[in-house]
SEDOTOR-654941 format. One line per field, with one value per residue (C-alpha): residue number from 1; x, y, z; residue in three letters. Coordinates in Angstrom, 2 decimals, m for minus. Example, Ala and Ser with C-alpha at 12.3 -4.5 7.8 and 13.67 -1.06 7.14 Angstrom:
2
resi <- c(1,2)
u <- c(12.30,13.67)
v <- c(m4.50,m1.06)
w <- c(7.80,7.14)
resn <- c(ALA,SER)
***
This chain:
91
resi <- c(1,2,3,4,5,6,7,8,9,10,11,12,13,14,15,16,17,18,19,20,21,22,23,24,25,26,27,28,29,30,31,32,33,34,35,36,37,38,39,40,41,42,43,44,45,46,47,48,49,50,51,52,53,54,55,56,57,58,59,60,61,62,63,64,65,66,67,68,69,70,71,72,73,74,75,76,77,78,79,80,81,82,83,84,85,86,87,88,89,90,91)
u <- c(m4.00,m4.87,m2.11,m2.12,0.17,0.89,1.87,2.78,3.57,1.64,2.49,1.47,2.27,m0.69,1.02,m0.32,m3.62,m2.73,m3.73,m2.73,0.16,1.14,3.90,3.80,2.62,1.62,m1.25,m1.13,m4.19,m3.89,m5.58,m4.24,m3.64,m2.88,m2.23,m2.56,m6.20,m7.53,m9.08,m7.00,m8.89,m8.68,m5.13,m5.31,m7.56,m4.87,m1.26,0.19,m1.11,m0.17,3.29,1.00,m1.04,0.28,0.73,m3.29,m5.42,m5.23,m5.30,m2.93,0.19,1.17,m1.91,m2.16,1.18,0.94,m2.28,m0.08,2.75,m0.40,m1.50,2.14,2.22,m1.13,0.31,0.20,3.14,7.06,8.08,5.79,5.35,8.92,8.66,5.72,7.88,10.53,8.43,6.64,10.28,11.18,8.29)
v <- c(12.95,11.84,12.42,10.36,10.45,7.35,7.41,3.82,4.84,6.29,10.04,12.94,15.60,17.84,17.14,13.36,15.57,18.10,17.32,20.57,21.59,25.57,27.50,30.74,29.92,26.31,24.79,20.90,18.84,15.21,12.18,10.99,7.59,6.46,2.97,2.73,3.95,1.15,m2.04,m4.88,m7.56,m5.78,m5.79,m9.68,m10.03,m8.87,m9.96,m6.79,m5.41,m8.18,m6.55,m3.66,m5.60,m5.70,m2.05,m1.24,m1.31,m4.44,m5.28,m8.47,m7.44,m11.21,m12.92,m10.25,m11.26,m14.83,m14.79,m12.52,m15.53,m18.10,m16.23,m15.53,m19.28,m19.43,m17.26,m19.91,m17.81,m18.56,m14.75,m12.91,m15.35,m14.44,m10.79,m10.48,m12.08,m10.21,m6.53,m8.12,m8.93,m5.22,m3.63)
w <- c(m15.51,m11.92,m9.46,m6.28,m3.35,m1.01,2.80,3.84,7.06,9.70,10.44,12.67,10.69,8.40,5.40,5.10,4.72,2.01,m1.15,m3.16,m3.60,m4.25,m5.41,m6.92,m10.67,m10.05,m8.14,m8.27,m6.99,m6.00,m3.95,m1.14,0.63,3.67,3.91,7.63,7.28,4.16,4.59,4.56,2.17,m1.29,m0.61,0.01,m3.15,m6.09,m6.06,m6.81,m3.64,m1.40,m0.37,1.17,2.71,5.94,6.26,6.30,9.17,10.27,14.20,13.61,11.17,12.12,10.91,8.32,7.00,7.20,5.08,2.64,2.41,2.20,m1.06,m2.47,m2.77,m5.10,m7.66,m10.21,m12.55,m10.72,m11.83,m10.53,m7.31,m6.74,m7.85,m5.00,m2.77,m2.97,m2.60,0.48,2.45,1.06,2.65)
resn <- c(UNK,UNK,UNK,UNK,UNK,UNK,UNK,UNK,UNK,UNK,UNK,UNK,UNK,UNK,UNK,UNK,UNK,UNK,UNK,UNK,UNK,UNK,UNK,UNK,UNK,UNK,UNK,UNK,UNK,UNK,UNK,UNK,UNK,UNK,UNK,UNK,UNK,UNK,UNK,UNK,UNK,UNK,UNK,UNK,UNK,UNK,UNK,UNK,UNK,UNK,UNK,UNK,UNK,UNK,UNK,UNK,UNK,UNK,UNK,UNK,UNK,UNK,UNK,UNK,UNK,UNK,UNK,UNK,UNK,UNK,UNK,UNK,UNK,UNK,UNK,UNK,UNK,UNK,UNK,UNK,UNK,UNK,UNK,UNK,UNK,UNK,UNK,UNK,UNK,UNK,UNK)
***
């Protein structure tokens, strides 16, 4: 089992740098990503990913977002262009 943790929101504190986790009689290991730190385009390449899209490291959340509602409207299936939609005004 792989175990990954998501920040979608840029932070000062340590913790968005842990990646173990210890209490007395467990130890858990896990990856961790920061949103703010990925490169926007993979994000822009997959619709499930579009809603984040605008909250990686991109100098222009704007343009960033406007290329995001430009590529919600190629999703050729209605559902899941309105399910994508919907998580992108969410986020």
């Amino acid at each position: 089992m792989k175990q990954v943790v998501i920040y979608i929101t840029p932070s000062n504190s340590e913790l968005v740098y842990q990646t173990t986790f210890d209490i007395p009689g467990m130890r858990h290991e896990f990856e961790v990503i920061r949103l703010w730190e990925q490169p926007t385009q993979p994000f822009l390449n997959s619709a499930g990913l579009l809603p984040f899209a605008v909250l990686t490291n991109t100098s222009d959340k704007a343009q960033t977002l406007q290329q995001v509602a430009e590529r919600i409207e190629t999703v050729p299936e209605l559902r899941v262009q309105s399910n994508v939609a919907a998580s992108t005004g969410i986020l």
